[in-house]
Every structure is written in C-alpha cells, then in structure tokens.
C-alpha positions, 0 to 999 in steps of 0.5 A: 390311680394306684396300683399294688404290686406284690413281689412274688416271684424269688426262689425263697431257697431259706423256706424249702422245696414249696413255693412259700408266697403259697404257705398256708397262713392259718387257712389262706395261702400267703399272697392271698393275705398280702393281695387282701391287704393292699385291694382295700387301698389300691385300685388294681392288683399285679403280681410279678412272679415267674412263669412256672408260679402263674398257676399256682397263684392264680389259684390262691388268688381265686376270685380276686381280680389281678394282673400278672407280670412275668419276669422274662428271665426269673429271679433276678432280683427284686429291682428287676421284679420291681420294673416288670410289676410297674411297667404291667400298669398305668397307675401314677404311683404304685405301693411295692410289697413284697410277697412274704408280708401277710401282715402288711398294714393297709392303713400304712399302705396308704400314709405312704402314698400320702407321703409320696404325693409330689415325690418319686417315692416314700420309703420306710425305715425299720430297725435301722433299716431302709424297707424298698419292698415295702414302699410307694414308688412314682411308676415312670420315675421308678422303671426309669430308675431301675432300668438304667440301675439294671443297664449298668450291671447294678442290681441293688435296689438302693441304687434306683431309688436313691437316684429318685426324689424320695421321702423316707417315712422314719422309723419313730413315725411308723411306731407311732402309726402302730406299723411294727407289725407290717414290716414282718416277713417270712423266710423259714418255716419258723417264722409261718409257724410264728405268723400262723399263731398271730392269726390264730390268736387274732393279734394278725387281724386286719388293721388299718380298716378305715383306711381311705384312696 
C-alpha cells in the first residue's frame, strides 16, 4: 500500500498573516491542488498540520477522503511533521511532499516509488539541491530515522534520511522525465501570482495522467 502525505503544517511566515497551503491558486485552494495530484497515485491521503489548521483544510479539502495527523506541538520542523504524517498510516512506503507544491508531478510521484522499491527511501536532486519534501520514504525506517534525529536534538531533515538506504533520483534524470516543474513551490505572494498565471494559461495542467500504482 502507498500513502501521501502532505506537509501542511508550518508558519509560512515569508507568505503573510493568511495560511498560504489555503491560497487560492486560479480558483482551488493549495493543498487541494497537492492533495488532487498525488490521490491519482497513492491509495490513502494524510495531512499533517497544526490543530488550529484542521478546519480550514478540511474544508478546502471537501469531498476528498483524508486523514489528518496533528503535530502534538506546531511547527517544529519538517522532520517532525514528517514522523507525525508517517506514524497516521500503515503504507509500506509513503511519498512526502510538501504543501506549497501545487504542481507536483503525479507521474513522478510515481517513478519515486518505483525508484524506492528495495530501499528506505528515493529522493530527488534539483538545481543542486537534495528535495527531502518532495521524496518516497520506507514509513518504518523513516519514523525510526527521524526519531532518533529528533531524540538527539538534531532537526535537520538530512540527518534522517542520510542514515537510511537511500537512492537519489538525479537531476538530469528528472529533466529527462519533464519534472522541472513539480519541485516548484510557494513562498511569497509573487510566487502565487506567478503559479496562479501557470494554470490560468494551462502551462499548470495535470501532468502525468497515466501514471499507474
């Protein structure tokens, strides 16, 4: 079985007062886009978010079948909202993306677990950089992972995962699969503004319908 789980549940102090995963992206709120992305690929949905976020997320998420995970004390971190949204399912292996990633890849999504498959983890570099919030994660080897990370003061999502058998899908191979787009995320209102256009000009569609479990 494979579970998504949606990183919903920092401050996202650089976006303003309003809670940007509920921004309303050329008529659907945020997370609705990331959580209509991944359910093509995944057999169950969580959302990990603070308790004051429950609501409002539910809402946007009307009609789409979800579980929530509430971290027990907010905001602390990605690698803590990681090990809360895994222990809220049973799947073998979960993709994690963030939150403020409305044009994350289905089909992508799916290489990853492919990609995973005899590992604890598959994730991605872009531009450089190592993507932890956008990657497929063993649940048990992760939670152990970043448990003993957290028990040790140590916060920093590299820390758990390099411990873990991991794969890193590179960035040439993620070009050549056109995934470009679904490392993008949002931060500022610019950046809305810029995704919104992407979808109201239809370079933002779906992607990555065929994608299979």
């Amino acid at each position: 079985m494979r579970a998504g789980v949606i990183l919903a549940g920092g401050f996202s102090t650089r976006f303003g007062e309003t809670d940007k995963v509920l921004a309303d992206v050329a008529g659907v709120p945020m997370v609705r886009r990331v959580a209509t992305r991944l359910d093509g690929v995944v057999d169950e949905l969580v959302v990990n978010c603070r308790a004051a976020q429950v609501d409002g997320i539910e809402r946007a998420l009307s009609g789409t079948t979800v579980e929530f995970a509430v971290d027990p004390t907010p905001d602390e971190g990605p690698l803590a909202g990681i090990r809360t949204g895994l222990t809220a399912t049973d799947a073998t292996y979960a993709a994690v993306v963030a939150a403020d990633m409305p044009l994350v890849d289905p089909g992508f999504v799916s290489f990853l677990f492919e990609r995973a498959r005899g590992h604890d983890a598959a994730v991605p570099r872009w531009e450089g950089r190592l993507q932890p919030t956008h990657a497929v994660y063993r649940r048990a080897a992760m939670v152990e992972a970043a448990t003993w990370a957290l028990a040790n003061g140590d916060r920093r999502l590299v820390s758990a995962f390099s411990t873990l058998d991991h794969v890193v899908v590179g960035e040439a191979t993620a070009r050549e699969r056109g995934a470009g787009g679904t490392f993008t995320n949002v931060n500022t209102r610019e950046e809305l503004r810029r995704v919104t256009g992407m979808f109201e000009n239809g370079s933002g569609a779906e992607s990555g319908d065929g994608a299979t479990r």
